[in-house]
C-alpha positions as CSV (number, residue, x, y, z in Angstrom):
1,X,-70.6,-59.8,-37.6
2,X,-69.6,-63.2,-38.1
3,X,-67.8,-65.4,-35.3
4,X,-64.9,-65.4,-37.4
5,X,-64.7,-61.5,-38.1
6,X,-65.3,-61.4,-34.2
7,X,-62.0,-63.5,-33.2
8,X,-60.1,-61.3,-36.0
9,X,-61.3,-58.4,-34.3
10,X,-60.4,-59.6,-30.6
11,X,-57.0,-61.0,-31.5
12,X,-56.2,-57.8,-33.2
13,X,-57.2,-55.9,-29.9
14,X,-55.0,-58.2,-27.7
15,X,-52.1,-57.8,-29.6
16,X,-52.5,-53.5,-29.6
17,X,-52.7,-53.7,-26.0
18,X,-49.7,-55.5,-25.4
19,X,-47.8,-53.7,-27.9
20,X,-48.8,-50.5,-25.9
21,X,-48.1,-52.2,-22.6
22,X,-44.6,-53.8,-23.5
23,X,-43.2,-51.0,-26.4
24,X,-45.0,-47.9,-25.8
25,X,-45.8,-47.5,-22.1
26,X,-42.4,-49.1,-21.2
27,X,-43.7,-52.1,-18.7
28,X,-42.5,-55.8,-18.8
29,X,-43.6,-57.3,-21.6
30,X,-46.6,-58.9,-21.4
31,X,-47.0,-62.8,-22.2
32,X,-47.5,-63.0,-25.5
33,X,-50.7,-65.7,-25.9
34,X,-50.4,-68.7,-27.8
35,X,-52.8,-67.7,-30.2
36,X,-50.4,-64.1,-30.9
37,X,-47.3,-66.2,-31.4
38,X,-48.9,-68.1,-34.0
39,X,-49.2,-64.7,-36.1
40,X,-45.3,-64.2,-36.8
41,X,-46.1,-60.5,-38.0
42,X,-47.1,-59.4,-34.9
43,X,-44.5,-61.2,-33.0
44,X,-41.8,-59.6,-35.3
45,X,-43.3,-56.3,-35.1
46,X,-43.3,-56.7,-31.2
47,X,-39.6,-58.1,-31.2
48,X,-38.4,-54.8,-33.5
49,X,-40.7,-52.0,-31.3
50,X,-38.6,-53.6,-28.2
51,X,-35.3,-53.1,-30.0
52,X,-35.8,-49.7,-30.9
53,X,-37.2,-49.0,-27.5
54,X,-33.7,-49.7,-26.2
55,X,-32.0,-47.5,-29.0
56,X,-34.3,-44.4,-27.9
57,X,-33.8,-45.0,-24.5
58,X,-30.2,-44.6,-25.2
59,X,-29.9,-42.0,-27.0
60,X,-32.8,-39.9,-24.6
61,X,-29.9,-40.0,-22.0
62,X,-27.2,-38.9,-24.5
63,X,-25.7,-42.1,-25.5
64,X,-25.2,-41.8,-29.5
65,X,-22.6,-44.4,-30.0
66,X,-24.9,-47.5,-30.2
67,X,-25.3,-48.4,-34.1
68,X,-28.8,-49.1,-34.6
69,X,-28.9,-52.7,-36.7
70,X,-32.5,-53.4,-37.3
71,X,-34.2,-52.7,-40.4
72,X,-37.4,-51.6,-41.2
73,X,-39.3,-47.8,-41.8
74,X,-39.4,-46.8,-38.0
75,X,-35.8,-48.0,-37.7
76,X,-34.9,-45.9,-40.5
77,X,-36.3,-43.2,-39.1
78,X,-34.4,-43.5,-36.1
79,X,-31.4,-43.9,-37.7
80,X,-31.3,-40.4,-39.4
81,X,-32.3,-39.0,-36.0
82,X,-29.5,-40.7,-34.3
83,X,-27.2,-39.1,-37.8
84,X,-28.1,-35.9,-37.3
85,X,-28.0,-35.8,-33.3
86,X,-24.5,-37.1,-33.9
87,X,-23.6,-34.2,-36.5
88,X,-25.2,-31.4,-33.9
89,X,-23.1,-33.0,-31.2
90,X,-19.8,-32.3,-33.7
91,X,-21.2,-28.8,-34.5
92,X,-21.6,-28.1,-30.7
93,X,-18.2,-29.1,-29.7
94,X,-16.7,-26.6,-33.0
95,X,-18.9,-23.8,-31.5
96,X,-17.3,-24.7,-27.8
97,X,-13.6,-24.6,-29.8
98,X,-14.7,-21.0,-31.9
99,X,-16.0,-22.0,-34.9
100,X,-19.0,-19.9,-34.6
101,X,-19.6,-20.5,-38.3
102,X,-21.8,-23.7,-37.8
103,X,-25.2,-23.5,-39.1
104,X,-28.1,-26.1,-38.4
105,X,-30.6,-26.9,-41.1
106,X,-32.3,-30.4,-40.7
107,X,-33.9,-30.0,-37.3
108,X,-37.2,-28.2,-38.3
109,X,-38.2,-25.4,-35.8
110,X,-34.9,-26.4,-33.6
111,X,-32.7,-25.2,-36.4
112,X,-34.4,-21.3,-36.2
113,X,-33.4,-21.5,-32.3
114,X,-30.1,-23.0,-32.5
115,X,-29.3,-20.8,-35.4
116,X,-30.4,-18.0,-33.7
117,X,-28.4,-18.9,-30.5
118,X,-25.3,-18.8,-32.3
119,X,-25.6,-15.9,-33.6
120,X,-26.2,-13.8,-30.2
121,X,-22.7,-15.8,-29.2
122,X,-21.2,-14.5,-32.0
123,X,-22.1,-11.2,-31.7
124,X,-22.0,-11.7,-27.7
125,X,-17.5,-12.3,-28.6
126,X,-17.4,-10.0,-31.0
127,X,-17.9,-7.2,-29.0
128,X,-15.9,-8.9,-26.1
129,X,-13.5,-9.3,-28.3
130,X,-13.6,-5.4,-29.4
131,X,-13.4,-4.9,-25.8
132,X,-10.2,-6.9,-25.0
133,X,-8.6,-5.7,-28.2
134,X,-9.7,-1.9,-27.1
135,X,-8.2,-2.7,-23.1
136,X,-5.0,-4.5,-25.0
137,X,-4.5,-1.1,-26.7
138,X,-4.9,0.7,-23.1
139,X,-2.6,-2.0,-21.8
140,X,-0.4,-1.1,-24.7
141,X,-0.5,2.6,-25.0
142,X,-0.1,2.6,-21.1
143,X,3.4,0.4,-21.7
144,X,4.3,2.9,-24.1
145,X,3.6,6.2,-21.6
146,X,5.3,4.6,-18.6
147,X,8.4,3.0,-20.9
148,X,9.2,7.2,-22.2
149,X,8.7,8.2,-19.1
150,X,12.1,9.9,-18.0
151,X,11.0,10.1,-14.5
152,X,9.5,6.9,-12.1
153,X,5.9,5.3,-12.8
154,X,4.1,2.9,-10.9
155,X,0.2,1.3,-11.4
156,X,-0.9,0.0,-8.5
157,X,-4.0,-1.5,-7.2
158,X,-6.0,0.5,-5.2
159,X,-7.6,-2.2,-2.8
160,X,-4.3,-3.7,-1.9
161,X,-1.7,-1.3,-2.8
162,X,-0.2,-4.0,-4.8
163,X,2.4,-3.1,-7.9
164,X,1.0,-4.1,-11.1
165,X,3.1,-2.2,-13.5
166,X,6.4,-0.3,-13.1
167,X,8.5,1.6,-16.1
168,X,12.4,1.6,-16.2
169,X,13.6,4.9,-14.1
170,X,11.0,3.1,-10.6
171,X,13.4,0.1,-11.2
172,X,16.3,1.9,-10.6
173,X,14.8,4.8,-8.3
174,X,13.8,2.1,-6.0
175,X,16.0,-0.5,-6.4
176,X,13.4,-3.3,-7.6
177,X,13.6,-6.9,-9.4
178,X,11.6,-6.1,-12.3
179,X,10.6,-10.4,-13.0
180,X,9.2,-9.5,-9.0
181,X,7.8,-6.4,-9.0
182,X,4.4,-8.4,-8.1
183,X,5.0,-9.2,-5.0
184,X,5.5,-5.9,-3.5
185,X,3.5,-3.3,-2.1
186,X,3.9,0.8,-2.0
187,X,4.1,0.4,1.9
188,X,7.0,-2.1,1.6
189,X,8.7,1.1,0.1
190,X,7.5,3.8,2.3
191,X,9.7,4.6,5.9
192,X,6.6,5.9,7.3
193,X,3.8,2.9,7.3
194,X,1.0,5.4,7.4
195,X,2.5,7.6,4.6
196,X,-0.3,5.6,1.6
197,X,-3.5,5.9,4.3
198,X,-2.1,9.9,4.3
199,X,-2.3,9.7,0.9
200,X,-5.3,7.8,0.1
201,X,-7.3,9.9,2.7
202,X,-6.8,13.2,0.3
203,X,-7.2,11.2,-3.5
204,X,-10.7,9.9,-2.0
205,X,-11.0,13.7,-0.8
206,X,-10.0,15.1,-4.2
207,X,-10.1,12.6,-6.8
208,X,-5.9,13.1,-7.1
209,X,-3.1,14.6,-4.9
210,X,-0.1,16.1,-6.5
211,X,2.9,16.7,-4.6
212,X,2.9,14.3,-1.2
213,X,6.5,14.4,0.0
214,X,7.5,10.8,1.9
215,X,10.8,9.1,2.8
216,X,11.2,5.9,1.3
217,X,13.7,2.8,1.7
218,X,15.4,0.8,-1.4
219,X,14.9,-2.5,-1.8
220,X,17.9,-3.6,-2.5
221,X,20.3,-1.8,-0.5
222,X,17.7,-0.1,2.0
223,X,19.1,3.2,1.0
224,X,16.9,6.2,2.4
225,X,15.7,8.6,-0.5
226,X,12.8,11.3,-0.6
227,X,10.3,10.6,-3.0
228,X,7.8,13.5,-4.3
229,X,4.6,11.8,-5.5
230,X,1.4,12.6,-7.4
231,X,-1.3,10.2,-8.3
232,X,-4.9,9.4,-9.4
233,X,-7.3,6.7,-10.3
234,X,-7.9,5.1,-13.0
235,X,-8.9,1.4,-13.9
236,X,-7.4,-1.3,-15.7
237,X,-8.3,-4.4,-16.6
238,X,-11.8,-3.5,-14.8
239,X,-10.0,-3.5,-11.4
240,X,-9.8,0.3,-9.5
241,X,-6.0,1.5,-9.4
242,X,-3.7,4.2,-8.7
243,X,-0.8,5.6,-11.4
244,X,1.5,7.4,-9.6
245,X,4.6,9.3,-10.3
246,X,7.4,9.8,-7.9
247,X,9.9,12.3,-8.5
248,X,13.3,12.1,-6.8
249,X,14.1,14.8,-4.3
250,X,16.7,13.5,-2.4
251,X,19.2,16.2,-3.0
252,X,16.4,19.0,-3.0
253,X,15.4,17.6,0.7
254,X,19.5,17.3,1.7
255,X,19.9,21.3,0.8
256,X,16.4,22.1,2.8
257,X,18.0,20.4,5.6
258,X,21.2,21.7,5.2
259,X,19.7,25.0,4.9
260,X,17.7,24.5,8.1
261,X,20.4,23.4,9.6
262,X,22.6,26.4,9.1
263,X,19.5,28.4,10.6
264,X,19.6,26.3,13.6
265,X,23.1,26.4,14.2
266,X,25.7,28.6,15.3
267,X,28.0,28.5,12.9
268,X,31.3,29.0,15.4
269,X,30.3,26.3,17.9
270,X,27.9,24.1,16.4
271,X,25.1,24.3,18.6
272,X,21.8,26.4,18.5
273,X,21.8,29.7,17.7
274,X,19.5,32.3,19.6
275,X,16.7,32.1,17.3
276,X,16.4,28.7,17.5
277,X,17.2,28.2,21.0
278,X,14.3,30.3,21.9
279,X,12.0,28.8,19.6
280,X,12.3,25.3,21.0
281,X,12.4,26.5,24.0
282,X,9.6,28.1,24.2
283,X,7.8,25.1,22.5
284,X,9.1,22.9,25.5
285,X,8.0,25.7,27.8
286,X,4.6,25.4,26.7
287,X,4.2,22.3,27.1
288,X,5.7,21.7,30.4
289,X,3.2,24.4,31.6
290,X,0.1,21.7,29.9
291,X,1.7,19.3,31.7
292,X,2.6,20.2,35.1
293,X,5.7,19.3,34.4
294,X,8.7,21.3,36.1
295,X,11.3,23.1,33.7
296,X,14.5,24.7,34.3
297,X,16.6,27.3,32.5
298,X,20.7,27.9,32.8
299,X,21.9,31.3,31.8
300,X,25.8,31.4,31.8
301,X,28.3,33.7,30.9
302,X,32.3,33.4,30.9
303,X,33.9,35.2,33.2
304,X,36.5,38.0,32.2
305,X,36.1,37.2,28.2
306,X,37.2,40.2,27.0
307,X,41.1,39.6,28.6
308,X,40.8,36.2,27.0
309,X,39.9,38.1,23.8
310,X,42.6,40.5,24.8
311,X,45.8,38.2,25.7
312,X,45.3,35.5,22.7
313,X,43.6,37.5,20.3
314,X,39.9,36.4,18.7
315,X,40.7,33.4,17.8
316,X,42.0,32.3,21.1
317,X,38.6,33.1,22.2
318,X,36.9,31.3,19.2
319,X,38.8,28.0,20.3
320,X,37.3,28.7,24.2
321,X,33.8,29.2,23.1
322,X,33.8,25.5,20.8
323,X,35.5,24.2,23.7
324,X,32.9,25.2,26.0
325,X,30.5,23.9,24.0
326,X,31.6,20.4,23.1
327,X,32.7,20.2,26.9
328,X,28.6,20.4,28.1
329,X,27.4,19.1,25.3
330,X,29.3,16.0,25.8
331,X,27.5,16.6,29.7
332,X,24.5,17.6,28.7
333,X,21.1,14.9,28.2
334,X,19.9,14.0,24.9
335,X,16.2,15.9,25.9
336,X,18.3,19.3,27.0
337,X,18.3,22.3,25.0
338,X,21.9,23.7,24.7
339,X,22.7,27.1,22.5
340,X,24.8,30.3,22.3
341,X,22.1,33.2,23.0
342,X,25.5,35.8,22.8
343,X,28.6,36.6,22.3
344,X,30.2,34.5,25.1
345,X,26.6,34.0,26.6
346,X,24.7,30.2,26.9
347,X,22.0,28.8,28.2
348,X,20.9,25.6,29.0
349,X,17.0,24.6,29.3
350,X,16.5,21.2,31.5
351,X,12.8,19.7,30.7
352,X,11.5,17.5,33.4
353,X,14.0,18.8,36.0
354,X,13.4,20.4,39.8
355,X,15.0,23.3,41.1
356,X,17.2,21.2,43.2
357,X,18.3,19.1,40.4
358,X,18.9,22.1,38.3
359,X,21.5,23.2,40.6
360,X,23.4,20.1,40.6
361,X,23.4,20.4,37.4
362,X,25.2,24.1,37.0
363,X,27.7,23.4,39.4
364,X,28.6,20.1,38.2
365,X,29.1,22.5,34.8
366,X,31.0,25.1,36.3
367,X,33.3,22.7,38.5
368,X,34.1,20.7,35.3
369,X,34.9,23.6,32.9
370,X,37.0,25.3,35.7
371,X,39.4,22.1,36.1
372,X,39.5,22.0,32.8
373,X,42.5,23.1,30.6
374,X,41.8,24.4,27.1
375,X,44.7,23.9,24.4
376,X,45.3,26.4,22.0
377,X,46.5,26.1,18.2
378,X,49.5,28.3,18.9
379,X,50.3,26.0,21.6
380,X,49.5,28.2,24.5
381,X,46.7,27.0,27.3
382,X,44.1,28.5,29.7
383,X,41.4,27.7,32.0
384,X,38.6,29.7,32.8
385,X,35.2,30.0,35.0
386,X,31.7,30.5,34.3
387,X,28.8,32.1,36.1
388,X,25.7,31.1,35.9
389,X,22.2,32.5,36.5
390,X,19.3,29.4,37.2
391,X,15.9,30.3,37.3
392,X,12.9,27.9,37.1
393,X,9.1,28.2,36.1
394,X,6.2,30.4,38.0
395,X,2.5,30.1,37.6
396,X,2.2,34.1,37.2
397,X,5.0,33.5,33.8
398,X,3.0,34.5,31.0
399,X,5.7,33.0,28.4
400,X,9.0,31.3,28.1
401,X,10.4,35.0,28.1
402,X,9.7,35.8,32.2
403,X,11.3,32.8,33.0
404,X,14.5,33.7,31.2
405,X,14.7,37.0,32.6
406,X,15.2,35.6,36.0
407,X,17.8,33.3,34.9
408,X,19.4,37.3,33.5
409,X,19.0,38.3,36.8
410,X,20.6,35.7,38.6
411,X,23.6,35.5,35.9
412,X,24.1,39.3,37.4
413,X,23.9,37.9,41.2
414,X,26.2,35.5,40.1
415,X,28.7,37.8,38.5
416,X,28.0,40.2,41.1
417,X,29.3,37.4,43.8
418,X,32.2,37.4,42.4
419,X,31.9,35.7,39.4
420,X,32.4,32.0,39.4
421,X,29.2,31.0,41.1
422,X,25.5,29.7,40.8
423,X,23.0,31.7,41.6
424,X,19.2,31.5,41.9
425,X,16.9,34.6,41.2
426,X,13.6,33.9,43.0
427,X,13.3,36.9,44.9
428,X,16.3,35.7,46.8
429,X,20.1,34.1,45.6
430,X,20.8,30.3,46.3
431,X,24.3,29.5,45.9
């Protein structure tokens, strides 16, 4: 090789490695020898591989707005991948608005995979879409049950107890603001607070409950109502709820009580009946016995009723036994059992009382009766006396029942007395 062909091949060598240096590898640029800069080919080639190295740098990190304004094949070539990098960016940002109709076809291999990805999303919304068009038409065809409803319907969320959905007849049965109706919960209706665990502890027993009976409160005007409700799960909107219907039994639970009521009561006095008198107290007996507690009975009886009965006729003696009664049970405690066990016979239980007490107690009764003076309808007035019979628990009393008839018995050691009197029967009289 000639000395000449030997300098060609040397300079040419230089000037690859400091293309490779400056352009390729991205280092500094290297000083360009005085012998390169003489050959203006390579130092335009060099100037044009820096400029593009800028251009590619740019757009590597995302940056497409730079125009690229040399000329040349590699330029070129970077220009249409800087063109169709910009039109993929435009086709991305229409896939991100919905346009899944975009198709790529100038990208080689990349065009298969971004195809391909655009398809799944567009099958991936379809059936989203299928599914918010199918829980619409539950949304909808929910609407529609609850708005035809005649009677009260209420979807509430099961984690919270929070209303979600209410139709026309809840509005009005509980007195809600229908723009509102998010902001409350079942329990801000219910009287009893523990009335939705009740009911929650049998639907996660049963799957439903039909027919739970609770008081509940208006909203608006606090009015007391009975409600008569049935529920079980569903979901909506992929959250676990309850629909519930309430039925209005306001006026069925007014006649029950009315009813029960009219059982309690005696109808000529308005106090306890027999039945009932013995019922609770018998209840109270028991429990006082659990206790330890001490328990009293009064058994009284007005003296000479039948010459009441006799001088101002039945209803004379009507008008003495309600006055009686409104008499002690204006005297009487709110825990005492008062009630008309017969014709013109009472008794009195006394929970948490003593003997002792329980005496005080009948005699401040029959002192207070005896000075009093009972007005008639015809005009005409009497007074009259009781005796009474007090008797109070033993440990050999088997129920309420034994105690009671020693109260009996000391009614008739009161009447036997002469009438007028307390008496005690515990194997001896206390006056």
């Amino acid at each position: 090789m000639s000395k000449q062909d030997s300098d060609k091949f040397q300079l040419l060598d230089m000037a690859v490695k400091s293309l490779r240096e400056s352009v390729f590898e991205g280092r500094a640029a290297c000083e360009i020898t005085e012998e390169l800069k003489r050959h203006e080919g390579f130092r335009k080639l060099h100037d044009d591989l820096t400029h593009l190295q800028q251009f590619v740098l740019l757009m590597a990190n995302g940056d497409l707005s730079k125009d690229i304004y040399i000329k040349g094949y590699l330029a070129g070539a970077l220009k249409t991948l800087q063109a169709n990098l910009r039109h993929l960016t435009w086709q991305a940002q229409m896939i991100a608005e919905g346009d899944l109709t975009q198709r790529v076809d100038f990208m080689g291999d990349f065009s298969s995979a971004f195809n391909a990805m655009v398809e799944s999303l567009a099958e991936i919304i379809g059936e989203n879409k299928k599914v918010e068009q199918g829980l619409r038409s539950s949304e909808e065809s929910l609407r529609n049950l609850f708005e035809s409803a005649p009677f009260p319907m209420i979807v509430t969320s099961f984690a919270t107890g929070q209303i979600l959905f209410v139709n026309k007849p809840a509005v009005e049965f509980y007195e809600l603001d229908y723009q509102a109706v998010s902001t409350v919960k079942t329990t801000d209706l219910y009287v009893d607070s523990t009335a939705r665990q009740q009911m929650l502890a049998t639907l996660l027993g049963e799957g439903q409950f039909n027919g739970f009976e609770t008081q509940i409160r208006t909203r608006k005007t606090g009015q007391l109502k009975w409600a008569l409700i049935s529920a079980r799960f569903t979901q909506f909107w992929e959250e676990n709820c309850l629909i519930s219907t309430h039925i209005d039994i306001t006026e069925r639970k007014q006649i029950e009580e009315d009813l029960t009521r009219l059982a309690a009561i005696d109808e000529l006095t308005g106090i306890y009946n027999r039945r009932y008198f013995l019922q609770l107290a018998a209840t109270e007996w028991e429990r006082a016995c659990r206790y330890k507690r001490d328990i009293v009975v009064l058994v009284l009886d007005i003296d000479h009723f039948k010459v009441v009965n006799d001088t101002y006729g039945h209803p004379g003696g009507d008008q003495v036994l309600r006055a009686l009664a409104d008499s002690f049970s204006q005297m009487l405690r709110q825990q005492d059992v008062f009630g008309r066990i017969g014709g013109e016979e009472f008794a009195v239980l006394l929970p948490e009382t003593g003997v002792d007490a329980a005496l005080q107690v009948a005699e401040r009764l029959r002192v207070a009766l005896q000075q009093q003076t009972i007005q008639l309808e015809d005009g005409q007035s009497l007074s009259i006396t009781i005796s009474i019979g007090v008797a109070a628990t033993k440990d050999t009393d088997k129920n309420f029942g034994d105690m009671l008839t020693r109260a009996d018995k000391g009614l008739y050691l009161a009447k036997g007395s002469g009438r007028n009197c307390v008496k005690q029967y515990n194997d001896e009289a206390i006056a």
